[in-house]
C-alpha positions, -999 to 999 in steps of 0.1 A, spaced: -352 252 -614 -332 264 -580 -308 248 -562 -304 248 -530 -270 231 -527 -237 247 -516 -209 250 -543 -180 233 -516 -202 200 -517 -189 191 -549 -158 189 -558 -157 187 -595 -184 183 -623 -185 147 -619 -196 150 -584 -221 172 -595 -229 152 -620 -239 119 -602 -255 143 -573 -285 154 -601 -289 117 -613 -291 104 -579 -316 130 -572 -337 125 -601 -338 86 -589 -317 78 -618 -299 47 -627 -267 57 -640 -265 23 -669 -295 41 -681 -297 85 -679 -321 105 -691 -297 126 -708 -318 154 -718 -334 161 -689 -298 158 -669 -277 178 -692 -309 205 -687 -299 202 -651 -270 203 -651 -263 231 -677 -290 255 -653 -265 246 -625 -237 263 -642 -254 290 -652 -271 299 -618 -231 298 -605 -220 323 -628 -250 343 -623 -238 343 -584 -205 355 -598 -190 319 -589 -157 309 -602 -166 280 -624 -136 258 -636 -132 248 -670 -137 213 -658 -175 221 -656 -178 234 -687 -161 204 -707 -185 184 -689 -209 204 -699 -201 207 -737 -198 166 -734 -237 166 -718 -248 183 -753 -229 163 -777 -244 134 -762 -274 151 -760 -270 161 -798 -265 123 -809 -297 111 -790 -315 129 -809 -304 105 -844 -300 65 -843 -263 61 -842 -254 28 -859 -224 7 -868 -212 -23 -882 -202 -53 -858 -173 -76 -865 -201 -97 -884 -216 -77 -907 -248 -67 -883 -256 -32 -883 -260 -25 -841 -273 6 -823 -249 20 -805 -259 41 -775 -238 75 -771 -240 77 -733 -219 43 -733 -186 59 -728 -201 85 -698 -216 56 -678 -181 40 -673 -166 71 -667 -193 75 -636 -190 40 -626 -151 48 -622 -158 79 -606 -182 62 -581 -160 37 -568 -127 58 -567 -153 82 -549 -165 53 -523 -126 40 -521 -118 77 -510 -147 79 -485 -135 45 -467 -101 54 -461 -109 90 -451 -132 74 -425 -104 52 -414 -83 79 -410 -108 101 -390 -109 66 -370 -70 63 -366 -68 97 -354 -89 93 -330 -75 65 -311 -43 67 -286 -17 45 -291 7 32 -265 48 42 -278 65 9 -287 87 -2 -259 120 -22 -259 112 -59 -249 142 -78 -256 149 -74 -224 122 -101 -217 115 -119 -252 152 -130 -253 173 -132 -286 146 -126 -319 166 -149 -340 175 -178 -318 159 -204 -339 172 -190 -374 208 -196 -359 203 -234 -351 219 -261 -371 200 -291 -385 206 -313 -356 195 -282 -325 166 -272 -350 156 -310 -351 162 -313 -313 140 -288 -312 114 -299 -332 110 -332 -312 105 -314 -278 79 -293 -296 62 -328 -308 65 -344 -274 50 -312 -260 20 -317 -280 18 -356 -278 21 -349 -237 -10 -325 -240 -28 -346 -262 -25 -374 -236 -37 -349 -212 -64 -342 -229 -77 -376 -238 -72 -383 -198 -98 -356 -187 -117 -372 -213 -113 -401 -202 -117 -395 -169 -152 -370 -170 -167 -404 -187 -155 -428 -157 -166 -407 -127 -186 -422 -103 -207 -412 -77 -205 -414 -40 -230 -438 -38 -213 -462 -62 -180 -456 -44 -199 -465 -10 -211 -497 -22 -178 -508 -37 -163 -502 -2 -187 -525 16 -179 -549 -14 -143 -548 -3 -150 -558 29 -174 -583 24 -159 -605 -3 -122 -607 17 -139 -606 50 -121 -579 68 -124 -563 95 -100 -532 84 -82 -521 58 -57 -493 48 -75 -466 33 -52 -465 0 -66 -500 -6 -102 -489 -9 -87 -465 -40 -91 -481 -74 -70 -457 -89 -43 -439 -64 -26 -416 -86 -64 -398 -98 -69 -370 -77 -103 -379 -83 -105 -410 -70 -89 -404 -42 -119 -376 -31 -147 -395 -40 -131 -427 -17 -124 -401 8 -158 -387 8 -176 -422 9 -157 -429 38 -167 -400 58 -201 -407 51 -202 -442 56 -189 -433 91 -215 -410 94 -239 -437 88 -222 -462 114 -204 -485 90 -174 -474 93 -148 -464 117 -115 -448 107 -83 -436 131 -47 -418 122 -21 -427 148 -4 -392 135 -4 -365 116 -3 -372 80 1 -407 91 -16 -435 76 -57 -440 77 -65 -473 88 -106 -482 79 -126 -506 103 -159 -521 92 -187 -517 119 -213 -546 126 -235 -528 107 -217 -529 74 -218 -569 74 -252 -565 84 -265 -543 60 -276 -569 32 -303 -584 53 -317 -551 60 -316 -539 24 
């Protein structure tokens, strides 16, 4: 049989070893010795035919192959711990000797990759920032009382975003439209009877930004429409509303 599979590939008889049962679509929990030590014993010989160095590693290995090789060949029994006679299987010790060898092998493979990987990448020389991060061990020189001061503005901190949170909630869930906003307006007017109003007073809530567009935005539309009039004395000065005939008149029409 020829091989056509350079020496450098493996890099001692185990590798060599679990390259021909691989090969021969072998499981390795259950070798056809015979047929691997065959192999494996006309890939010695072909390298010292080429006048290749072979290491004594390769030829224990090999000796091992036909001792196991040797005791296939007669039922090897033994007595268990109660009193049954068992078969005991000579390739036993090999297998966990290849399982070892096969994941010290794939171990080895990962980190070489990792450190192809690492080698390639460029990394950026650490820099000084204490310039900018401040002392490192402010908080490991606090006593109980600055430690707990500090605690409770890290707790407030959290409770205040919390609240913020729950007010966008809160908030996204009570928007209303313009159209609703519009007809609260002409509510306003209707039920106190007035002819004008400051334009804070037609905000329900002055302090949401919100609130204050929508209001803003009804306005200018309900002006559009001719119900409304509106007129600022000054810049930045305060908006005064005036309800139009129309807005008193619009419930009949509707």
């Amino acid at each position: 049989m020829s091989y056509r599979v350079r020496l450098n590939v493996f890099e001692g008889p185990f590798d060599l070893l679990v390259y021909l049962i691989e090969h021969a679509q072998m499981s390795i929990y259950d070798i056809r010795i015979a047929e691997i030590t065959d192999q494996y014993v006309k890939y010695i010989s072909a390298m010292q035919e080429a006048d290749i160095n072979v290491s004594s590693e390769f030829m224990v290995l090999a000796a091992e192959l036909l001792e196991i090789k040797s005791k296939m060949l007669l039922p090897q029994t033994s007595i268990d711990e109660n009193g049954t006679e068992v078969l005991d299987d000579p390739r036993t010790e090999l297998v966990e000797r290849l399982r070892e060898y096969k994941l010290f092998k794939t171990i080895s493979e990962m980190l070489e990759e990792r450190f192809e990987e690492g080698r390639a990448k460029l990394e950026r020389p650490q820099e000084d920032l204490s310039a900018f991060t401040g002392e490192p061990d402010e908080y490991l020189s606090l006593d109980m009382d600055q430690f707990r001061t500090a605690f409770e503005i890290f707790l407030q901190r959290k409770k205040n975003l919390e609240e913020i949170r729950a007010h966008h909630i809160r908030t996204e869930k009570q928007r209303i439209t313009t159209e609703i906003r519009m007809e609260n307006i002409r509510t306003f007017f209707r039920e106190r009877e007035l002819k004008e109003a400051d334009f804070r007073e037609l905000i329900p809530n002055k302090k949401d930004k919100y609130d204050v567009s929508v209001t803003f935005a009804s306005v200018l539309e309900m002006m559009k429409e001719n119900r409304l009039d509106a007129r600022q004395k000054r810049l930045f000065g305060d908006i005064i509303v005036k309800a139009t005939d129309r807005l008193f008149e619009q419930p009949a029409q509707e």
